[in-house]
C-alpha positions as CSV (number, residue, x, y, z in Angstrom):
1,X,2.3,-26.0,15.9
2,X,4.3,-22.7,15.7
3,X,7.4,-21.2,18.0
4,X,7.8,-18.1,18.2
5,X,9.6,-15.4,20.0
6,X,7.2,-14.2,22.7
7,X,5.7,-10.9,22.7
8,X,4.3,-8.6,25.6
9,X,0.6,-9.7,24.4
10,X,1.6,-13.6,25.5
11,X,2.9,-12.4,29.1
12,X,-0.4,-13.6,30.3
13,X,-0.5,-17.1,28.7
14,X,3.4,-17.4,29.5
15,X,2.5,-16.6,33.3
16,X,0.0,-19.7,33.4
17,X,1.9,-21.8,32.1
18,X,4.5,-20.8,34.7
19,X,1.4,-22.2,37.0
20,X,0.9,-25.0,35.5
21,X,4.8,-25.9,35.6
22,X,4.4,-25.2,39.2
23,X,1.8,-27.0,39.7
24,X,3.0,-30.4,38.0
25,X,6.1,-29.5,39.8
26,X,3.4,-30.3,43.2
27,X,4.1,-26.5,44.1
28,X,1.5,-24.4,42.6
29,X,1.4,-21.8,45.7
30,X,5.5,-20.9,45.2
31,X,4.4,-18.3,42.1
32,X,5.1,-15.7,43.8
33,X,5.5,-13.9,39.8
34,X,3.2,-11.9,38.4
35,X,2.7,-10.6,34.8
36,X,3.7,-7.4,35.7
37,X,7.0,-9.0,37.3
38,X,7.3,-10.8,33.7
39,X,6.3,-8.6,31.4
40,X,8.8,-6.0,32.9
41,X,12.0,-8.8,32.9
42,X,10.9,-9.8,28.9
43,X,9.7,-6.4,27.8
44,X,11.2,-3.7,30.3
45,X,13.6,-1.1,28.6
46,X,17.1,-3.4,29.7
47,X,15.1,-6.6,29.3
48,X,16.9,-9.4,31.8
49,X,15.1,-12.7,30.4
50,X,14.2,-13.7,26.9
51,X,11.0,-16.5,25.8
52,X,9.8,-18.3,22.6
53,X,6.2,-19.9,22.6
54,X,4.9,-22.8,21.2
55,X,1.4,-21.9,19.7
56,X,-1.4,-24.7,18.3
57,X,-4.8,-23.0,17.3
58,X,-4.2,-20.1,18.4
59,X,-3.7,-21.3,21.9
60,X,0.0,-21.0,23.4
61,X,0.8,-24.5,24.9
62,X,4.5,-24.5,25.9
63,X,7.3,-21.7,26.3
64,X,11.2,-21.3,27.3
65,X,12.1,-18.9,29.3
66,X,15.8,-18.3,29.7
67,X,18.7,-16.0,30.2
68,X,22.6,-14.9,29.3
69,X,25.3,-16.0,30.9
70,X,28.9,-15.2,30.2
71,X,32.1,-17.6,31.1
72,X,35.0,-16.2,32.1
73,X,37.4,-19.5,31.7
74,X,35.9,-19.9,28.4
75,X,35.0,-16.3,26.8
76,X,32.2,-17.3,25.6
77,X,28.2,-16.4,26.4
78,X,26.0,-18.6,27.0
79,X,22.4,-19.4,27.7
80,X,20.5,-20.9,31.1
81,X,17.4,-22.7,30.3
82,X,15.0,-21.4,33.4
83,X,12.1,-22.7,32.4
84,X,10.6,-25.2,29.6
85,X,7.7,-26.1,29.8
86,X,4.8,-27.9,27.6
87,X,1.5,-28.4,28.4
88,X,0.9,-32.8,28.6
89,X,-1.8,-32.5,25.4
90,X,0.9,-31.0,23.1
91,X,4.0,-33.2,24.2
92,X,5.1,-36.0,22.3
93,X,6.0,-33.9,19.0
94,X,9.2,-33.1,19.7
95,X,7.8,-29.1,20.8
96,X,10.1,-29.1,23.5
97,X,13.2,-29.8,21.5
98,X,11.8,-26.7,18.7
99,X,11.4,-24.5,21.8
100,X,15.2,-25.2,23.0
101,X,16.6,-24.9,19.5
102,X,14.9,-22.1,18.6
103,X,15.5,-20.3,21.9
104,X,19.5,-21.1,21.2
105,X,19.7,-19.9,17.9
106,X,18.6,-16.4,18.1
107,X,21.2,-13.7,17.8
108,X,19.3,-10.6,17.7
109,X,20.0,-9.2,20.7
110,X,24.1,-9.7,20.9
111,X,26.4,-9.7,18.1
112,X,28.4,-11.3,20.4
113,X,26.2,-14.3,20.6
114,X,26.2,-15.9,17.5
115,X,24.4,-19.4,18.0
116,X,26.8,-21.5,15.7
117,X,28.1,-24.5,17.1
118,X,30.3,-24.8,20.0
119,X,29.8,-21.2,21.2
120,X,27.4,-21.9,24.0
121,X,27.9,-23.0,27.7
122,X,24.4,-24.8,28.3
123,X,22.4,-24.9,32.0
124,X,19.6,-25.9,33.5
125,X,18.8,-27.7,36.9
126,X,19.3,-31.2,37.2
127,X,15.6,-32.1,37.6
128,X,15.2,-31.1,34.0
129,X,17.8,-33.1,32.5
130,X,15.7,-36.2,32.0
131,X,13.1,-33.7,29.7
132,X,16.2,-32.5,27.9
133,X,18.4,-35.9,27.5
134,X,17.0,-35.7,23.8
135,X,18.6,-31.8,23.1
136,X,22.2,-33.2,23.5
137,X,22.3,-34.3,20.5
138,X,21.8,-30.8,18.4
139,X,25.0,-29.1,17.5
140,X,24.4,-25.8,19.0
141,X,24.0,-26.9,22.7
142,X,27.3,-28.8,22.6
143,X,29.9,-27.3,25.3
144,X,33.2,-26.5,24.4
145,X,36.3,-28.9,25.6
């Protein structure tokens, strides 16, 4: 299994598995999105939301989805997990964990947000946190103070 930073031709596969999400979530009729709606937020010319992919076969079976956030008590960007998500068959291998790291740790699109340790601010809803318990542990989600 490969991550990789999504690209527009993965909009598509990224919008099912929003779906899917949606649907383990017991709301599959609340995707209101479409992948015209995402592939303008992760593509558009100011893009607004950012996404890595977790590939096996040639078959995307997870992604992240997440955004930028700035704190002003602590001067620091940071990052707000929206979305992770990996389909059941692929879980287990520690994809989710790859997805979250290598979502963290990609500076190319602020100089100002470097991804070593200690300059993030981490989020995601609570009803994530028991999928995420494991990520505390990296150095690079760790919140300052």
């Amino acid at each position: 299994m490969g991550v990789r930073a999504a690209t527009r031709e993965d909009v598509h596969a990224i919008h099912a598995l929003i779906v899917a999400l949606a649907t383990y979530e017991r709301a599959p009729d609340s995707v209101i999105a479409t992948p015209d709606d995402l592939e303008r937020a992760l593509f558009g010319a100011s893009p607004s939301v950012f996404a890595h992919v977790v590939e096996h076969e040639g078959v995307i079976v997870g992604f992240a989805l997440w955004f930028t956030t700035y704190s002003t008590w602590l001067g620091k960007h940071g990052l707000w997990l929206e979305d992770l998500f990996v389909l059941p068959e692929a879980r287990g291998r520690n994809v989710g964990l790859e997805l979250l790291r290598c979502s963290a740790q990609r500076p190319f699109w602020s100089p100002a947000f470097s991804g070593e340790p200690g300059c993030f601010k981490r989020g995601w809803l609570s009803r994530k946190s028991r999928a995420l318990n494991g990520c505390y542990s990296a150095p690079c989600y760790s919140l300052p103070g």
